[in-house]
Structures are given as structure tokens and as C-alpha cells.
N, C-alpha and C positions, 0 to 999 in steps of 0.2 A: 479556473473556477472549479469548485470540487462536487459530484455529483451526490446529492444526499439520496435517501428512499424513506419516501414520507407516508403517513396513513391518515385519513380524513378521518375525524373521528365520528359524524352520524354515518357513513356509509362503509370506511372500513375498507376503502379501495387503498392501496399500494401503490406508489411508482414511485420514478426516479425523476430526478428536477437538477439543472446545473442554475444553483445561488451563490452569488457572490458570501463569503463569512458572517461577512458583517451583515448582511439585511436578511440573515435567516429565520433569528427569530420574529421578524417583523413579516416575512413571508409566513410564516408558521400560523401568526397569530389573523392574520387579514383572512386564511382562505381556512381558516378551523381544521389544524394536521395539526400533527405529532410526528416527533422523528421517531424511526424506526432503526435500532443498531441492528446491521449484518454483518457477518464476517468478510475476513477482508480477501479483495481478489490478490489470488497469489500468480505473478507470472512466469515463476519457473516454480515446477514441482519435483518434491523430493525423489531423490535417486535416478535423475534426469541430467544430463550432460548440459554445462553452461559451455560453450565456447569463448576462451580466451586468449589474448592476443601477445604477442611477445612482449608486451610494457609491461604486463601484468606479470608474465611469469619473469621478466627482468625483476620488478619489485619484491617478488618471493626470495627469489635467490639471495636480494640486499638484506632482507628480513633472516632470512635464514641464516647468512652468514655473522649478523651482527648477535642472534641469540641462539648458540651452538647447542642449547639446551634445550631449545626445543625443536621436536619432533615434526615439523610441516611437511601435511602431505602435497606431494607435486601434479600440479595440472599439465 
């Protein structure tokens, strides 16, 4: 179920609520909110080390060997 962040509209409080898809708008419209768009959580940040496992860098090598023209950098 995916976590929305809603804002009531007389009081203008904020929070977070796990709604099924389907019955958002109908939770929206029962307790007087508004969704609220945030950005999105990111769980690796840029110029931070992903650790990867040898399947992965097996699959590069396959990729790299089939398209000689292009440039992959190696993890």
C-alpha cells in the first residue's frame, strides 16, 4: 500500500496515511484532505557507492562485449 501526505483543508495539518489506490479518493473526500505532492524519497544518493554483486558486473561485461562502441564504466 503506498504512503500518501495529505492536508486537511480547515485546519491545514499534514501527515502521512498508508491508502490502498483505489479508495483514496474516497478517503480524501470522507475526512475533507487534499493530497499534498512531495518529492520523492531517494535511497541511494548521488556520488555514493551502490554495492554490487558479481551477476551484475557478469551482465556488464555481456553488455559490453555485445556493444563494442560503447564506453561502460566498470563497477
Amino acid at each position: 500500500m503506498p504512503t500518501y501526505t495529505f492536508r486537511n483543508k480547515k485546519t491545514g495539518e499534514e501527515f502521512d496515511h498508508f491508502v490502498k489506490m483505489d479508495d483514496k479518493e474516497q478517503y480524501m473526500k470522507d475526512n475533507n484532505l487534499e493530497s499534498v505532492i512531495t518529492g520523492l524519497n531517494m535511497l541511494h544518493s548521488a556520488g555514493s557507492t551502490i554495492p554490487v554483486d558479481d551477476g551484475f558486473r557478469e551482465v556488464q561485461d555481456k553488455i559490453a562485449q555485445t556493444h563494442k562502441a560503447h564506453n561502460m564504466n566498470r563497477h
